[in-house]
Structure formats: C-alpha cells, structure tokens
N, C-alpha and C positions, 0 to 999 in steps of 0.2 A: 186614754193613755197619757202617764205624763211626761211631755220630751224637757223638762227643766231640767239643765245638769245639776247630778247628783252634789251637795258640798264634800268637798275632801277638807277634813282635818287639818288644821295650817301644823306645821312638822314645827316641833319646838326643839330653836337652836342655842341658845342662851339661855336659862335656868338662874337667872343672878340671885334667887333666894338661896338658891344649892353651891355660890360662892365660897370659898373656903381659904383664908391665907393659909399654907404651908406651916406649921411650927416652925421657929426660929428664920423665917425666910429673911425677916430685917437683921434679923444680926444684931438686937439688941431690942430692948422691950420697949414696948408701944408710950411709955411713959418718957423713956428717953428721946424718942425718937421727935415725941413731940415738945423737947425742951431745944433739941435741935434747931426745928423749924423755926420757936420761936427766937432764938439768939440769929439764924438768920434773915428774920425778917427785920429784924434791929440793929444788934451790933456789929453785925456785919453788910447787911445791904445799906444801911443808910453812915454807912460810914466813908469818910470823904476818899478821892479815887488816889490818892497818893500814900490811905496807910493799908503798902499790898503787905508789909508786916503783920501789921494787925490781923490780915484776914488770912497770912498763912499760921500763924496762930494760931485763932481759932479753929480752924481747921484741924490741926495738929491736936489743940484740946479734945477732939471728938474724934480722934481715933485716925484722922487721914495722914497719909506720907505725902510731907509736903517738900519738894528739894530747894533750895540755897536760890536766893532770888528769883525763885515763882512769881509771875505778877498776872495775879485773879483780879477783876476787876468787881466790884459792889452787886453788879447784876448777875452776876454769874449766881445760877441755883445748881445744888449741889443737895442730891437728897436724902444719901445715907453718906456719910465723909468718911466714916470707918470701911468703906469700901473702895475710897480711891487711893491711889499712886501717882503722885507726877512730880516728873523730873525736874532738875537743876535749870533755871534759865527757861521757862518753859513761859509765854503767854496765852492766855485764855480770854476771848475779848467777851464784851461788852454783851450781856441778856444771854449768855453761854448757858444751854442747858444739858447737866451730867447727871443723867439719869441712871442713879446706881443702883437700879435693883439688883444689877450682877456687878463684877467689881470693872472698873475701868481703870486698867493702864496706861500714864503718858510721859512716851518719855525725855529724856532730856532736849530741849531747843525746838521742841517743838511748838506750833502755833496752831492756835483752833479760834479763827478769826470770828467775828460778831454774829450771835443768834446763829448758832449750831448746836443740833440736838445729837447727843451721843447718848442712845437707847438700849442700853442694854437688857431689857424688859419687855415682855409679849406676854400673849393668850394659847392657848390651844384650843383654835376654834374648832376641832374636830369635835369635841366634849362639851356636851352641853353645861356643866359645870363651871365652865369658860376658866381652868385651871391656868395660874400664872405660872409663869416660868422665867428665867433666866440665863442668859448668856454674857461669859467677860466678853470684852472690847479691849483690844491693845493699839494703840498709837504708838507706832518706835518713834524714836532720836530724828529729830532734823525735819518731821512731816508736817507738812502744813495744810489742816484745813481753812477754804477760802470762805466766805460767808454761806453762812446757812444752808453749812452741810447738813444732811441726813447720816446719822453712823447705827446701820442696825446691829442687834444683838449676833453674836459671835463672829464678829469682823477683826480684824486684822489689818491693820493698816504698815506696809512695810516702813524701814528706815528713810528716811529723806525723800516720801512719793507726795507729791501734790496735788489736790484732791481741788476742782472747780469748784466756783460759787452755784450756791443749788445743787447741786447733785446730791443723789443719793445711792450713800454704798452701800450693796447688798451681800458683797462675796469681797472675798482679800480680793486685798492690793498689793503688787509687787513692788517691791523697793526701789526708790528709784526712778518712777516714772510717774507720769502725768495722766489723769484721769477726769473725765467729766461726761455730765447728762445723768438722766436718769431709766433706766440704772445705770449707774457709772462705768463707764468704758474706758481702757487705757487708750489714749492716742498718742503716748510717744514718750520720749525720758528725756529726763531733768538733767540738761547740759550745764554745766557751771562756765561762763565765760571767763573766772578769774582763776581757773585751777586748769592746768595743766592737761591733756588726758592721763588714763593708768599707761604704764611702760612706757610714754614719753622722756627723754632726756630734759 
C-alpha cells in the first residue's frame, strides 16, 4: 500500500497571460501616454526646483487642473495628469507619488509632504485575471499629509484633517482631526491655537 500523500493541484490564482487593460482605462491612447512619461522624465523632472511654473504648465499641457501657485516639486511623478485636480496654494513635496489610475482630487492649501503615495489603483485578487480597477481619491482644503503617507484607492480625506507620517489610510477621514498608524486611526482634532474657538466672542 502506498501511504505517500496524494499531490493536490496547486490552485491557480493569478493568470497574468489572461491580463487584460479595460478599453479606454487611461484616458488617452497608449501612444500618448507614453509622450507623457517621456516629457516627465525630462522637462519636467530634471528641471530646477524653483520653476513650479514650468511644471504646472506642463501639467496643464496634458490635460491636468492645475490651481494659481501650486508648488510641485521635480520629483513628484504624476502618471496620467489628465486625471488630476489640485487646488490654489497647494504643496506637493519632494518623490510625491500620484498614482492616477482613478482621478485624484486636492484641494486648495493643502500639503502632501515628501514620498507619499496616493494610490488610486488596485487588482481584484478574487479573479484570476487579476482585473484592475479603480478608485477617485479626494484630499479637501487645508489637509495635510505628513511624510510617506499611504492614501488608498476611494479614500476621502476630510477638510483641514492631518494625516501622521507613515500611516496608511484605508477608510475616510473626518474633517478636522488628527490621524495616525497603520491603519490610520483618528486620535483627536486639530485645535488651532491662533483662531479663536466657533461661538466665542
């Protein structure tokens, strides 16, 4: 008799020949996209850190809303730009990654401090297909992410909440308040010590 277990079949979860982009998922053809890439790995990445003109510009050439003294910084990658929105007075630091497979919203005064990924972009690991997909991301007015945040796909980040360094958000954020760890946990709200409270005299 033989007691050697039987082999089970390894279960096939990934299929990546059976890959498939979506029609139109970029938002513009594969020809453009990769005229993009190359204007940013030139005229815009290697261009000195002082012309944020230039690179809301360019940006602007390619289909993104750029607001009134945006200051992107040279490392920032930014991968389909006809998908972004960001506000008036808005900072983006340094190796900033906006990953727009879905469109990402930011809005006015807001700050997404050095090497922060805002990932609008996933798999459906259920399907062996490993189908992409997409979710927007909105950043309101006044929010500040701190270094190398995590921002997943259909997140919300509310008005003027402050998001710790490292953490990673998985669910909204409420306006307003202070959040860290991963996943990100609110621990408390964003007191301003130069403004007054509400209904104060």
């Amino acid at each position: 008799m033989d007691h050697r277990m039987a082999v089970v079949p390894k279960r096939k979860y990934q299929q990546l020949d059976q890959f498939r982009m979506p029609p139109g998922f970029r938002g513009r053809s594969a020809a453009y996209v990769q005229l993009w890439w190359c204007v940013q790995s030139t005229l815009f990445a290697l261009s000195p850190q002082v012309m944020y003109g230039w690179r809301r510009w360019l940006l602007r050439m390619f289909g993104a809303s750029i607001g009134n003294g945006a200051v992107i910084r040279p490392s920032v990658r930014v991968t389909y730009p006809w998908k972004l929105k960001v506000g008036d007075h808005c900072m983006i630091g340094d190796s900033v990654e906006l990953y727009t497979l879905g469109a990402i919203e930011i809005g006015d005064c807001a700050v997404i401090s050095q090497r922060s990924y805002i990932c609008t972009g996933s798999h459906d690991y259920t399907r062996s297909t490993f189908d992409i997909c997409a979710g927007k991301i909105v950043i309101e007015s006044e929010a500040w992410l701190a270094a190398d945040v995590f921002v997943a796909p259909g997140v919300r980040i509310g008005h003027g909440a402050v998001i710790g360094a490292r953490s990673s958000v998985f669910h909204d954020v409420p306006p307003g308040t202070r959040s860290v760890g991963t996943p990100a946990r609110v621990v408390g709200t964003r007191t301003m010590q130069d403004q007054a409270p509400h209904g104060s005299s």
